[in-house]
PDB file of N, CA, C, O and CB in Angstrom:
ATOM      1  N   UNK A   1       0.807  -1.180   0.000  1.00  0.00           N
ATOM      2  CA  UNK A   1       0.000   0.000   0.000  1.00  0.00           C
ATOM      3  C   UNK A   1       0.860   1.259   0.000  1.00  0.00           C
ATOM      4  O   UNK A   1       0.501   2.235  -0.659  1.00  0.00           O
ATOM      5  CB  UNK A   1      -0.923  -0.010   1.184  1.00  0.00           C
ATOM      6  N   UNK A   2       1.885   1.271   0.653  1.00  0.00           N
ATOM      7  CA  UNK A   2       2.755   2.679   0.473  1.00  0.00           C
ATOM      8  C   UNK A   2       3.438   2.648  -0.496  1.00  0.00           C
ATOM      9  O   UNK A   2       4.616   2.965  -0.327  1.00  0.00           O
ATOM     10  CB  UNK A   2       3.678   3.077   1.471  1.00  0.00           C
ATOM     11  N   UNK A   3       3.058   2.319  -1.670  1.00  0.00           N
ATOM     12  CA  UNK A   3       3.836   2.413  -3.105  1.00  0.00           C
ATOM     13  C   UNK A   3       2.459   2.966  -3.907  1.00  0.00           C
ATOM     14  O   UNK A   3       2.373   3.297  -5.089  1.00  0.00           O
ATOM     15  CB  UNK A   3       4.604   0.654  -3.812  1.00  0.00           C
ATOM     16  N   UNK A   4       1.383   2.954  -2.843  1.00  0.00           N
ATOM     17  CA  UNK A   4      -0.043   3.609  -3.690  1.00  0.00           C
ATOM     18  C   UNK A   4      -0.312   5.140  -3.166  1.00  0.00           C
ATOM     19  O   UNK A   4      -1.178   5.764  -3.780  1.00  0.00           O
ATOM     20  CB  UNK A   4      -1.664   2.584  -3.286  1.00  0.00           C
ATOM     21  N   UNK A   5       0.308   5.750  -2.158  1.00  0.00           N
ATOM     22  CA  UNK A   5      -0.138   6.803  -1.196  1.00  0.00           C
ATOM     23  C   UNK A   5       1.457   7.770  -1.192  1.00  0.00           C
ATOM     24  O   UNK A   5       2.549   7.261  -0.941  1.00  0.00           O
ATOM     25  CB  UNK A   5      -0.714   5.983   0.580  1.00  0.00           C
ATOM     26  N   UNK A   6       1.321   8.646  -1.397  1.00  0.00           N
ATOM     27  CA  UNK A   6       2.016   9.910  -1.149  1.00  0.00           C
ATOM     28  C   UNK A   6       2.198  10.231   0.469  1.00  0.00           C
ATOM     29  O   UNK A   6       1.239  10.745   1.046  1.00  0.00           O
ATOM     30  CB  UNK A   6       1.167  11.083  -1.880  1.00  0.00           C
ATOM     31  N   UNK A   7       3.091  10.016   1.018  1.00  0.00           N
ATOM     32  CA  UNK A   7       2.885  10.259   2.360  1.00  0.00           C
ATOM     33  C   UNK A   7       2.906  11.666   2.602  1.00  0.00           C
ATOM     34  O   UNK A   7       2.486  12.207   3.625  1.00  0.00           O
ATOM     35  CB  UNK A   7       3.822   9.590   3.164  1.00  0.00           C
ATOM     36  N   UNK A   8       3.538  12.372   1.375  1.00  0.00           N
ATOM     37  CA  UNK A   8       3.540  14.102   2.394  1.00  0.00           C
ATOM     38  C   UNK A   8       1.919  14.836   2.018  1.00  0.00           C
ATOM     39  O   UNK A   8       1.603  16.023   2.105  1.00  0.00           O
ATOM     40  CB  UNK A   8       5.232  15.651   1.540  1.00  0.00           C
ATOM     41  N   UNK A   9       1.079  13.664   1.586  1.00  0.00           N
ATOM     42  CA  UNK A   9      -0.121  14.357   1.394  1.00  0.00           C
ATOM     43  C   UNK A   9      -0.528  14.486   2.178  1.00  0.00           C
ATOM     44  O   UNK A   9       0.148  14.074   3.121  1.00  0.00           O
ATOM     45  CB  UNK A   9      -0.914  14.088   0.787  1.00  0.00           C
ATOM     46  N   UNK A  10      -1.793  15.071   2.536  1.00  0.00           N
ATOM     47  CA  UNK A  10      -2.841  15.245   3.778  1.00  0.00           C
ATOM     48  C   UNK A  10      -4.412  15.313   3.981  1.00  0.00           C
ATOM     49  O   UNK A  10      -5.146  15.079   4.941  1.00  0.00           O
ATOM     50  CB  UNK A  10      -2.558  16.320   4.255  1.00  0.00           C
ATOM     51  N   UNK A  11      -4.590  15.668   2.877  1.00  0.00           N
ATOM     52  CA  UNK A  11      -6.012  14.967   2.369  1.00  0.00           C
ATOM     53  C   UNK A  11      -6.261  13.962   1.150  1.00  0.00           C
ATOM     54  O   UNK A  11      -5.666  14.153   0.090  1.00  0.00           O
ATOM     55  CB  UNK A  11      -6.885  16.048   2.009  1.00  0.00           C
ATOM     56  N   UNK A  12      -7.335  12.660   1.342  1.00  0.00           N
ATOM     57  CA  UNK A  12      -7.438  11.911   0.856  1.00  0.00           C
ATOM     58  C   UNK A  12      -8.659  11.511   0.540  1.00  0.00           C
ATOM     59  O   UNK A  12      -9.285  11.547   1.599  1.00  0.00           O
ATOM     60  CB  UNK A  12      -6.862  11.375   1.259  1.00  0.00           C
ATOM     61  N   UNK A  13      -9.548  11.053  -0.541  1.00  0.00           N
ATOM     62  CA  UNK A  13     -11.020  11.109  -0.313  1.00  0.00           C
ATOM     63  C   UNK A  13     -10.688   9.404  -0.611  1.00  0.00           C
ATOM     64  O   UNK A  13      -9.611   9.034  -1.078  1.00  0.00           O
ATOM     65  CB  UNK A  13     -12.252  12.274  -1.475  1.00  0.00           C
ATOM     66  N   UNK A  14     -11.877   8.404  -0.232  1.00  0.00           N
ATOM     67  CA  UNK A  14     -11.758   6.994  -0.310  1.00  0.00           C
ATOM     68  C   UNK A  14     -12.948   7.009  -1.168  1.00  0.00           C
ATOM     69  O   UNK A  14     -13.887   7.792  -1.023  1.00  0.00           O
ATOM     70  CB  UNK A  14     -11.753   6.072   1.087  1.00  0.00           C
ATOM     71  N   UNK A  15     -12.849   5.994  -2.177  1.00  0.00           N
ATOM     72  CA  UNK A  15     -13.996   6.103  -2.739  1.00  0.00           C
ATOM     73  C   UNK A  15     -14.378   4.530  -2.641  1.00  0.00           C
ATOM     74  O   UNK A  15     -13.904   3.730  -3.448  1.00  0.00           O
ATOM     75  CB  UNK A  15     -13.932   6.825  -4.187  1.00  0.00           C
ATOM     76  N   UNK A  16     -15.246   4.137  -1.626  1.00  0.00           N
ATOM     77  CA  UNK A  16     -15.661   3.105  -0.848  1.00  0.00           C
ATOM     78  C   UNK A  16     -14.919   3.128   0.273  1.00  0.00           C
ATOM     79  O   UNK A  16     -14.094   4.009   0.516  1.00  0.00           O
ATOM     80  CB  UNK A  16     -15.614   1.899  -1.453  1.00  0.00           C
ATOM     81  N   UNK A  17     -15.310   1.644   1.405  1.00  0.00           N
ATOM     82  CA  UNK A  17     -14.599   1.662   2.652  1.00  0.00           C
ATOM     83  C   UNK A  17     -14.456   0.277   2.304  1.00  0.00           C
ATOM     84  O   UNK A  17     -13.343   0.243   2.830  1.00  0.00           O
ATOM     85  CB  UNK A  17     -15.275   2.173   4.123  1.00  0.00           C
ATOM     86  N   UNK A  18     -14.581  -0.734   1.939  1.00  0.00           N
ATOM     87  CA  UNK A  18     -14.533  -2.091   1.794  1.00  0.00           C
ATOM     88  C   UNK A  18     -14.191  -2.668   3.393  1.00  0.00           C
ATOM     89  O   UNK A  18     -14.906  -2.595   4.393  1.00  0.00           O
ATOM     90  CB  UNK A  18     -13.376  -2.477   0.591  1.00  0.00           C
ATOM     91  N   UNK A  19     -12.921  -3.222   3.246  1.00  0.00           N
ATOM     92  CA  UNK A  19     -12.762  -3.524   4.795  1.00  0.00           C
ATOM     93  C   UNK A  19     -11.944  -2.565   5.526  1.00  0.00           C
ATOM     94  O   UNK A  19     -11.622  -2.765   6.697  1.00  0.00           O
ATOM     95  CB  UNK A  19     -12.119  -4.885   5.046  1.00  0.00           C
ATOM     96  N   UNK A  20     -11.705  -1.844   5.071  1.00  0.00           N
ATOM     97  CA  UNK A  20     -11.183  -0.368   6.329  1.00  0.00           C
ATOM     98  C   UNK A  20      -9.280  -0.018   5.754  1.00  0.00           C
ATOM     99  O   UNK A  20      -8.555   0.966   5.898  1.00  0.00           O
ATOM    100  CB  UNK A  20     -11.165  -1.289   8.886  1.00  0.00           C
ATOM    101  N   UNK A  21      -9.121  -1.048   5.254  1.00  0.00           N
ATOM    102  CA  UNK A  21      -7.505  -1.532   5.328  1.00  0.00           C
ATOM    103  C   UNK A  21      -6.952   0.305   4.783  1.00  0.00           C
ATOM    104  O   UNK A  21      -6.408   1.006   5.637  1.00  0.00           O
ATOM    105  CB  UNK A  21      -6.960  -3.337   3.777  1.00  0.00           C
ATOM    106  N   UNK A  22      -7.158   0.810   3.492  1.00  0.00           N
ATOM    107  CA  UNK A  22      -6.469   2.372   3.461  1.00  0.00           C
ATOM    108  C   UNK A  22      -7.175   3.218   4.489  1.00  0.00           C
ATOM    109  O   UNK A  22      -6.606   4.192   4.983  1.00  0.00           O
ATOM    110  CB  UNK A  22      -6.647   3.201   1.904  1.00  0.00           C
ATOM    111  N   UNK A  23      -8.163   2.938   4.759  1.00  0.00           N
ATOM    112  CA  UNK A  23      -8.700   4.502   5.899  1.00  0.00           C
ATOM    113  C   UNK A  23      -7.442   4.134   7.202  1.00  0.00           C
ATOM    114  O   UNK A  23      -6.684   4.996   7.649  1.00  0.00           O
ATOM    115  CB  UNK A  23     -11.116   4.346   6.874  1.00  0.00           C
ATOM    116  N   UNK A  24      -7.451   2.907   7.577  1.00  0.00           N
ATOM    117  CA  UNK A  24      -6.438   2.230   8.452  1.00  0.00           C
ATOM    118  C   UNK A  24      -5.002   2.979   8.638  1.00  0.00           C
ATOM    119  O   UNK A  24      -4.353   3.587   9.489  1.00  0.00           O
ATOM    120  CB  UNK A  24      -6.184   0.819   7.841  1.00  0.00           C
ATOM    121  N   UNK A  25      -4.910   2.398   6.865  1.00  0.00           N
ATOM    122  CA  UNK A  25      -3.176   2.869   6.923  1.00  0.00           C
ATOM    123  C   UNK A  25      -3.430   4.197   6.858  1.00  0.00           C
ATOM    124  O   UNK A  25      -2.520   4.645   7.557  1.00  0.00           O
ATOM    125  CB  UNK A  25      -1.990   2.361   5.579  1.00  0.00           C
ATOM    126  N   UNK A  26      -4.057   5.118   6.487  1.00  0.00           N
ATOM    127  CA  UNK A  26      -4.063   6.914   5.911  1.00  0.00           C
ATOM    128  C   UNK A  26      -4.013   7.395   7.384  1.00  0.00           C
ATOM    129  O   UNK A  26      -3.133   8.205   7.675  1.00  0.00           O
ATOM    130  CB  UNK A  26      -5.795   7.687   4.842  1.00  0.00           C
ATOM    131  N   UNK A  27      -4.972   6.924   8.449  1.00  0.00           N
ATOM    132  CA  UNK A  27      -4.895   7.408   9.421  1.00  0.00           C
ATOM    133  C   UNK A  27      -3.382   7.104  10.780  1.00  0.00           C
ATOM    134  O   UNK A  27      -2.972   7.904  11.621  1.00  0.00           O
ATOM    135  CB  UNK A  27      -6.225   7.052   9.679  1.00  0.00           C
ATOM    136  N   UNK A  28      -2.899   5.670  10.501  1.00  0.00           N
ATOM    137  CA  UNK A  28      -1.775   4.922  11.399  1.00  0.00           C
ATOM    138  C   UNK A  28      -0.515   5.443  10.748  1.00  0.00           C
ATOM    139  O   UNK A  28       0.412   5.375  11.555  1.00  0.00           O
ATOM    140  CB  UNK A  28      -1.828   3.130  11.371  1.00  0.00           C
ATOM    141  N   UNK A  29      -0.076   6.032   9.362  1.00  0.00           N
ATOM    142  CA  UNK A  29       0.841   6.528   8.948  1.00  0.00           C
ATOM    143  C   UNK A  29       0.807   7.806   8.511  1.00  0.00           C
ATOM    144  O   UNK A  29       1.897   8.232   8.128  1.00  0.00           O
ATOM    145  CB  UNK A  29       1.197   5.878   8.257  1.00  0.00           C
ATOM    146  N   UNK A  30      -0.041   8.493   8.456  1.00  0.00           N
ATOM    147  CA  UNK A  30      -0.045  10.269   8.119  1.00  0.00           C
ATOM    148  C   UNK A  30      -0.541  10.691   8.873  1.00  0.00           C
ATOM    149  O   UNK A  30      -1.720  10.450   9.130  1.00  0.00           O
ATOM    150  CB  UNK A  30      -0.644  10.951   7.007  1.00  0.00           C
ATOM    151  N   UNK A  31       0.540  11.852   9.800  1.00  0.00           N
ATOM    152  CA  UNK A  31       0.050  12.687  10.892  1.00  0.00           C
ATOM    153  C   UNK A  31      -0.885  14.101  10.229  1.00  0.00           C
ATOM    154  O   UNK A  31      -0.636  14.780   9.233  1.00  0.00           O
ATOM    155  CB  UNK A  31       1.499  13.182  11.818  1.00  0.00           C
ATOM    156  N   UNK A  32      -1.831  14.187  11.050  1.00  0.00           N
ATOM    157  CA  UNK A  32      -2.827  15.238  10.685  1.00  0.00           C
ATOM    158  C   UNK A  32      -3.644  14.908   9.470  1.00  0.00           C
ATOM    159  O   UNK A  32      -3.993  15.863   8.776  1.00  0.00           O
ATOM    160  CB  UNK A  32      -2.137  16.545  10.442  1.00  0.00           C
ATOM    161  N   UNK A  33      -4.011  13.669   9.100  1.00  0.00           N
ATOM    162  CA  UNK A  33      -4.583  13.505   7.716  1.00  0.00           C
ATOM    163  C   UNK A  33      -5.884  13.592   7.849  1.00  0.00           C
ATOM    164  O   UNK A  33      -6.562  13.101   8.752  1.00  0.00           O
ATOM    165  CB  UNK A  33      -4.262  12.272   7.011  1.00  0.00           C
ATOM    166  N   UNK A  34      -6.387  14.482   6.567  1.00  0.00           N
ATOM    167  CA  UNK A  34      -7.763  14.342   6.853  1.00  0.00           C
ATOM    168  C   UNK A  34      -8.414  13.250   5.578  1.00  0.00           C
ATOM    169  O   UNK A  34      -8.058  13.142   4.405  1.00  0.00           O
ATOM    170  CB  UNK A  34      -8.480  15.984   6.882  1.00  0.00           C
ATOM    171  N   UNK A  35      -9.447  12.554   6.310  1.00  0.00           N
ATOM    172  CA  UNK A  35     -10.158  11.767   5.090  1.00  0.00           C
ATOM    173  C   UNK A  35     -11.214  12.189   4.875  1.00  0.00           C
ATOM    174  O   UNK A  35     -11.808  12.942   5.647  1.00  0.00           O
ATOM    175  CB  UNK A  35     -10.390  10.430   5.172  1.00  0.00           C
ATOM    176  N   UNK A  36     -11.774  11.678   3.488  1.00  0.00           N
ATOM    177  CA  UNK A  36     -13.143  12.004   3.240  1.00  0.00           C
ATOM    178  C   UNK A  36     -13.573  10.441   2.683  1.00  0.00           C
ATOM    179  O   UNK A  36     -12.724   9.600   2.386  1.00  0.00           O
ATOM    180  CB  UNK A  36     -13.356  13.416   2.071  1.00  0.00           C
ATOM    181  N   UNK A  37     -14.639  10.274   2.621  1.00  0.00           N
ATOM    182  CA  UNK A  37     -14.954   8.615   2.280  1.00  0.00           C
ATOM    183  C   UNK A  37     -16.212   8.532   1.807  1.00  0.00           C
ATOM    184  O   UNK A  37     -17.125   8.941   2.524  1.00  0.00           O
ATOM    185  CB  UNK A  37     -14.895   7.555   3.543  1.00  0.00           C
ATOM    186  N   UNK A  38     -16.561   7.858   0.205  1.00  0.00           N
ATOM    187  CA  UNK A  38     -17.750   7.980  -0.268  1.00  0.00           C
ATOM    188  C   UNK A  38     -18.381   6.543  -0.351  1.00  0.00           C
ATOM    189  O   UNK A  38     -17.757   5.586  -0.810  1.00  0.00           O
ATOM    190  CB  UNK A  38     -17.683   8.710  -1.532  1.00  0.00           C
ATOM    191  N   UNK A  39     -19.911   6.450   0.219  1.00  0.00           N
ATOM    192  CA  UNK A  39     -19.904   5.044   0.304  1.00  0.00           C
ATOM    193  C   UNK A  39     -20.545   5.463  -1.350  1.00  0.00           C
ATOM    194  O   UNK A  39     -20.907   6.512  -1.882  1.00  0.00           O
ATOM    195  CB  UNK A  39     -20.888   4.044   1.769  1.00  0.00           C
ATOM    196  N   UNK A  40     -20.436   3.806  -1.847  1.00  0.00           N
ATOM    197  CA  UNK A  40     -20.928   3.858  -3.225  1.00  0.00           C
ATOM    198  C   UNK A  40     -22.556   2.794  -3.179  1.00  0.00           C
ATOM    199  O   UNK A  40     -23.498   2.825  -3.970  1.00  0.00           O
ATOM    200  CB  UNK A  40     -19.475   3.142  -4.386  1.00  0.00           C
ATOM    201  N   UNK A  41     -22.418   2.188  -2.301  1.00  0.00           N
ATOM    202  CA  UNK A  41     -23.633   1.171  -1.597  1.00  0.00           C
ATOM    203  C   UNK A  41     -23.799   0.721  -0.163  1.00  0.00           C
ATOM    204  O   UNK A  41     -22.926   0.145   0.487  1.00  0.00           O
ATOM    205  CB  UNK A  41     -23.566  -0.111  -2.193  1.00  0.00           C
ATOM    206  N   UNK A  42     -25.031   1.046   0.275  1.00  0.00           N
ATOM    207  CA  UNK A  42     -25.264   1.113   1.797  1.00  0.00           C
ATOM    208  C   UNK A  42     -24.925  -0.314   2.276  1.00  0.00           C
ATOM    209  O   UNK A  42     -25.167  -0.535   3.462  1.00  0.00           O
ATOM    210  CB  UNK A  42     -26.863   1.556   2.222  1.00  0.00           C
ATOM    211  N   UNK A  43     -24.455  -1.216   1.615  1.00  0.00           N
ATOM    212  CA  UNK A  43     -24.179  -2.448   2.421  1.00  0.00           C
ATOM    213  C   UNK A  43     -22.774  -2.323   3.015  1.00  0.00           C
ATOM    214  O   UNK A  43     -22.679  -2.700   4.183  1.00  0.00           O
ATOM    215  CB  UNK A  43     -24.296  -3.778   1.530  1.00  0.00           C
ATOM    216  N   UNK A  44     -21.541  -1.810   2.356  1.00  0.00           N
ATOM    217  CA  UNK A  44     -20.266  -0.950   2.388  1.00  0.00           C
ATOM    218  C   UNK A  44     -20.310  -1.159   3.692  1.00  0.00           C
ATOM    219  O   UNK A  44     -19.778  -2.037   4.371  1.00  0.00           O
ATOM    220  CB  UNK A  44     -20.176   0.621   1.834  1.00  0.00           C
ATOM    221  N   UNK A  45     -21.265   0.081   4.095  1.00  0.00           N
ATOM    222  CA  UNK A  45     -20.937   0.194   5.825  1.00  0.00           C
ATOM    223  C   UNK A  45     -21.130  -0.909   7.016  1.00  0.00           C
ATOM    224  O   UNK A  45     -20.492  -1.129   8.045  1.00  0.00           O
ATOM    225  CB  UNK A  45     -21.836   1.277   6.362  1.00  0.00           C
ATOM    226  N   UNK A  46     -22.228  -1.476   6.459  1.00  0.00           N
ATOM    227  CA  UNK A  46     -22.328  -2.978   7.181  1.00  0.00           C
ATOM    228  C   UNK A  46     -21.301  -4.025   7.281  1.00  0.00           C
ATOM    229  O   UNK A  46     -21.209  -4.887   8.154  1.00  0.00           O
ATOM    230  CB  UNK A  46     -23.293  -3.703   6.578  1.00  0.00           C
ATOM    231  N   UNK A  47     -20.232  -3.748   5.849  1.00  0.00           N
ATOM    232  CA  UNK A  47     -19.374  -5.080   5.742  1.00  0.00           C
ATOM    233  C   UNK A  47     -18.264  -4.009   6.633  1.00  0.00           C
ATOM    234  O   UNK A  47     -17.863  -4.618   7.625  1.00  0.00           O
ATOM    235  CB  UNK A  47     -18.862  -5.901   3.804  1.00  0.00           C
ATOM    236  N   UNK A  48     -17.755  -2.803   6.560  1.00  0.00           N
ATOM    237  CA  UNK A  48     -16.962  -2.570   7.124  1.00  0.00           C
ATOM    238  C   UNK A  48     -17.275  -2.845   8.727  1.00  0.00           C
ATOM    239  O   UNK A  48     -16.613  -3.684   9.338  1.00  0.00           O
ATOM    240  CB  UNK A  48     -16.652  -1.445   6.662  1.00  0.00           C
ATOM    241  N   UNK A  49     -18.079  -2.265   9.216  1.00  0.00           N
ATOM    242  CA  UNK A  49     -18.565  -2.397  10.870  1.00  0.00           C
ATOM    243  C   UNK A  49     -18.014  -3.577  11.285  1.00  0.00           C
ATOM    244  O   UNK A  49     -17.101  -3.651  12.107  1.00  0.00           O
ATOM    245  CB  UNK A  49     -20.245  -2.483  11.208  1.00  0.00           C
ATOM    246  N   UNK A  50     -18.708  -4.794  10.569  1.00  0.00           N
ATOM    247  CA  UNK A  50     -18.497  -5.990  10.909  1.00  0.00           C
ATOM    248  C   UNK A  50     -16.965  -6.803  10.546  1.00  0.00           C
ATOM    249  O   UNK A  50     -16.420  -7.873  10.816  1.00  0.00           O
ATOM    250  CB  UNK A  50     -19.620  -6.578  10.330  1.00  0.00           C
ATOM    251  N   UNK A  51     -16.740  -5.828   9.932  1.00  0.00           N
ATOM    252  CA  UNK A  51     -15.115  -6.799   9.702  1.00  0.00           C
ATOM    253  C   UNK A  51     -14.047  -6.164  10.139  1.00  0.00           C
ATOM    254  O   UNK A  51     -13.057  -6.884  10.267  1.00  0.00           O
ATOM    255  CB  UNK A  51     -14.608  -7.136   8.129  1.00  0.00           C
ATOM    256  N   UNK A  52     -13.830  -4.243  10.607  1.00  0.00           N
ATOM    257  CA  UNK A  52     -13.095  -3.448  11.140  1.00  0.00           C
ATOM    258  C   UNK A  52     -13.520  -3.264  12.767  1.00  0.00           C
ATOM    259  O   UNK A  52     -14.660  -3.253  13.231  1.00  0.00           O
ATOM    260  CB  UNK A  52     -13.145  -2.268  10.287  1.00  0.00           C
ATOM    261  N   UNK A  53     -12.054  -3.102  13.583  1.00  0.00           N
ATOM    262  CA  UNK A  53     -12.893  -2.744  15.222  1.00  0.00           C
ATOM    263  C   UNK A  53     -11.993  -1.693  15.358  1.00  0.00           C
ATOM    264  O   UNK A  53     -11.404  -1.714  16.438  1.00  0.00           O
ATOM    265  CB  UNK A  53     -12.879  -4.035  16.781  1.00  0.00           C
ATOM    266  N   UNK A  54     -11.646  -0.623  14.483  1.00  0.00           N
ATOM    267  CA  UNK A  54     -10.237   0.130  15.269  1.00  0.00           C
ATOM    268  C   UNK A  54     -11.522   1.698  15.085  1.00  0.00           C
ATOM    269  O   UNK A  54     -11.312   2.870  15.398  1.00  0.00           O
ATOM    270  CB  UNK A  54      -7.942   0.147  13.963  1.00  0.00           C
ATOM    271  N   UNK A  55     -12.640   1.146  14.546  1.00  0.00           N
ATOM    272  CA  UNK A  55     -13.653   2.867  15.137  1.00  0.00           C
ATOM    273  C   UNK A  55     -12.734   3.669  14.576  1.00  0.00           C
ATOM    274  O   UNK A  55     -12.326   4.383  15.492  1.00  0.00           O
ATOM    275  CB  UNK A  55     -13.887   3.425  17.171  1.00  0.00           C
ATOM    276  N   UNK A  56     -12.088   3.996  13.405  1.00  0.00           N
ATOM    277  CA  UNK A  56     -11.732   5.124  12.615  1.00  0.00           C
ATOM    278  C   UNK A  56     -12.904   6.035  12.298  1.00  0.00           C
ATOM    279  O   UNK A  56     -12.598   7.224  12.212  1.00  0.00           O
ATOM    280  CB  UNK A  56     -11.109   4.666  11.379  1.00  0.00           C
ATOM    281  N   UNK A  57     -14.199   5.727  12.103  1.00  0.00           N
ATOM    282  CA  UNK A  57     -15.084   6.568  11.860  1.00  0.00           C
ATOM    283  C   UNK A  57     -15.073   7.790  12.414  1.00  0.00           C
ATOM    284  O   UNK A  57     -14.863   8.937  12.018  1.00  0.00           O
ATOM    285  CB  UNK A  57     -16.038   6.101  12.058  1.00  0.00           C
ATOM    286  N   UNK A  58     -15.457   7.068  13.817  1.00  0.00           N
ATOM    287  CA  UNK A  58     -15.741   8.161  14.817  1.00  0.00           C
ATOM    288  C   UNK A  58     -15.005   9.067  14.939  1.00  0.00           C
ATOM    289  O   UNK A  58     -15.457   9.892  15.733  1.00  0.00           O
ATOM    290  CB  UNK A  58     -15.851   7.843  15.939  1.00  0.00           C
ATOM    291  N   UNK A  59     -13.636   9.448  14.346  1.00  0.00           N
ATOM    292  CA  UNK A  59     -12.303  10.236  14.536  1.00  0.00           C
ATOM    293  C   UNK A  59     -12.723  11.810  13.806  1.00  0.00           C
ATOM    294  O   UNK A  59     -13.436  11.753  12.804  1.00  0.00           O
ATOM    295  CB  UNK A  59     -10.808   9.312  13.623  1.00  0.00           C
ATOM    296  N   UNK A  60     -12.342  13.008  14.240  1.00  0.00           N
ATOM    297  CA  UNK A  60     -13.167  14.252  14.006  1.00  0.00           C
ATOM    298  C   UNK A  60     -11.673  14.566  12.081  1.00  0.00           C
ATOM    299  O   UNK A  60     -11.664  15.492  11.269  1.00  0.00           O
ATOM    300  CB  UNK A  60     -13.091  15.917  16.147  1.00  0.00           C
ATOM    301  N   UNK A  61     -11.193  13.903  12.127  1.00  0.00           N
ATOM    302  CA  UNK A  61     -10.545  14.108  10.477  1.00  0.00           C
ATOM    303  C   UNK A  61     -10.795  13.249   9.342  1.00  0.00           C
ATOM    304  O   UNK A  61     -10.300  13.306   8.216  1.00  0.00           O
ATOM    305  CB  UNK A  61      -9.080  14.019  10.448  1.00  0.00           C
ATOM    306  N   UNK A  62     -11.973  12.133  10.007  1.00  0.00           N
ATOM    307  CA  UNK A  62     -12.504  11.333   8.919  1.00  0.00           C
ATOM    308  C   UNK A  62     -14.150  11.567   8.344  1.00  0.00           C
ATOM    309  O   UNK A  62     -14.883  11.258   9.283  1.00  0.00           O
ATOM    310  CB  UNK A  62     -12.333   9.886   9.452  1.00  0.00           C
ATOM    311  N   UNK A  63     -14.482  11.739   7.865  1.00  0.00           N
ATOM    312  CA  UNK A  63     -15.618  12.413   7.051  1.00  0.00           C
ATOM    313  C   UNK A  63     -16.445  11.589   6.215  1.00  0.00           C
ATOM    314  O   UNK A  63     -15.870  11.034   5.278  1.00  0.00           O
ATOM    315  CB  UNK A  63     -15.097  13.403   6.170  1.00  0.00           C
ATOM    316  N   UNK A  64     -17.708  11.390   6.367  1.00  0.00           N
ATOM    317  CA  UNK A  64     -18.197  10.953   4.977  1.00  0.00           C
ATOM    318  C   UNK A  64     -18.638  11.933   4.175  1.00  0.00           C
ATOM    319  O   UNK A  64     -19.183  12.917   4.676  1.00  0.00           O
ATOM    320  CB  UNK A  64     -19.234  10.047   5.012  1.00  0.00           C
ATOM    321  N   UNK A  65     -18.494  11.832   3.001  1.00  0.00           N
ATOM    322  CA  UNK A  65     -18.685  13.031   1.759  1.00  0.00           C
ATOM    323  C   UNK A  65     -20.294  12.456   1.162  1.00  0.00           C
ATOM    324  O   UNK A  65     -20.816  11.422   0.746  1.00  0.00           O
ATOM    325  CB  UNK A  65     -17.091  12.923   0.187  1.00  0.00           C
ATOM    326  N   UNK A  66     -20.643  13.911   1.447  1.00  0.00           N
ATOM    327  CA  UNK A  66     -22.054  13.781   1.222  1.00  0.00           C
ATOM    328  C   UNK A  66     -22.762  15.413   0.326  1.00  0.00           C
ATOM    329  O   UNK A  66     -23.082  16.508   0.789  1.00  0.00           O
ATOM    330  CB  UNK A  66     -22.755  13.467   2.974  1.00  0.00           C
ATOM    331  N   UNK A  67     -22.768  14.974  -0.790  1.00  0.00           N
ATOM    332  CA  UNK A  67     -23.011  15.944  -1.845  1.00  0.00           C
ATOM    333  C   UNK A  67     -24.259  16.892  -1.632  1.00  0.00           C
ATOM    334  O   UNK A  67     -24.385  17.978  -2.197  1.00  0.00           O
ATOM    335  CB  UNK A  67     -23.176  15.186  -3.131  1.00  0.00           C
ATOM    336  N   UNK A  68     -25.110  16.377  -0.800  1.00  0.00           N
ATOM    337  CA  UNK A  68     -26.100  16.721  -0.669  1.00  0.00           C
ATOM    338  C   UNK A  68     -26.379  17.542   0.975  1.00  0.00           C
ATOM    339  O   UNK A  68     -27.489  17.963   1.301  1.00  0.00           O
ATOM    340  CB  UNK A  68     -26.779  15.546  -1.065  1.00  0.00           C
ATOM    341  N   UNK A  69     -25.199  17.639   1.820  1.00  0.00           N
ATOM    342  CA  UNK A  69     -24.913  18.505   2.474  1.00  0.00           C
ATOM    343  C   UNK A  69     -25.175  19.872   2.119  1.00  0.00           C
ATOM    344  O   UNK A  69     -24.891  20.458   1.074  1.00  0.00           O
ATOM    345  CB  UNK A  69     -23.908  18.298   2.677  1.00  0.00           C
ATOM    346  N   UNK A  70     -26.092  20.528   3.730  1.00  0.00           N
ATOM    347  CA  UNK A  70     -25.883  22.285   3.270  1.00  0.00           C
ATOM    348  C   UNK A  70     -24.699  22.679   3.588  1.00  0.00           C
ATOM    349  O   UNK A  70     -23.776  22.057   4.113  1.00  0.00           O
ATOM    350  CB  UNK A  70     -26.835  23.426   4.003  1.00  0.00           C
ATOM    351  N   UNK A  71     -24.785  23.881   3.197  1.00  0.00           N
ATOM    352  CA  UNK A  71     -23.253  24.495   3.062  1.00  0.00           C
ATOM    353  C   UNK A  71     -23.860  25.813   4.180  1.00  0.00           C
ATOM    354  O   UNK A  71     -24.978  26.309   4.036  1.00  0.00           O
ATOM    355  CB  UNK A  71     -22.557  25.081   0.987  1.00  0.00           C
ATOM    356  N   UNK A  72     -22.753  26.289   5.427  1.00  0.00           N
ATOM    357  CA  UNK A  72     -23.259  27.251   5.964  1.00  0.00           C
ATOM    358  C   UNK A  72     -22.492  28.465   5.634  1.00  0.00           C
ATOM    359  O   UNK A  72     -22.842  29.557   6.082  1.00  0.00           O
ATOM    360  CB  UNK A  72     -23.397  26.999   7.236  1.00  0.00           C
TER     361      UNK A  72
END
């Protein structure tokens, strides 16, 4: 995976979560990174829940991207 990721980057958008494995590494190897993460099908989040326990979600630099957000 670190032959796929730029480490001096700092933002990253995921486009799915499958089993967690890059939100994992983006967050355990880049300090201050922010993510953004698009599910592409609501089952996504079910398979991740159930197959990830390290609760990256909940972290205030990981994001789900949601187009349909207001803007303030």
């Amino acid at each position: 995976m670190k032959s796929e990721v730029k480490l001096t980057h700092k933002k990253f958008i995921l486009v799915g979560l499958g089993l967690g494995y890059h939100l994992d590494y983006l967050i355990e190897n880049i300090e201050d990174v922010e993510v953004q993460y698009i599910l592409l099908d609501e089952q996504e989040m079910k398979i991740y829940l159930e197959n990830n326990n390290k609760n990256h979600l909940k972290l205030t630099n990981v994001k789900k991207f949601n187009a349909l957000q207001k803007k303030s």
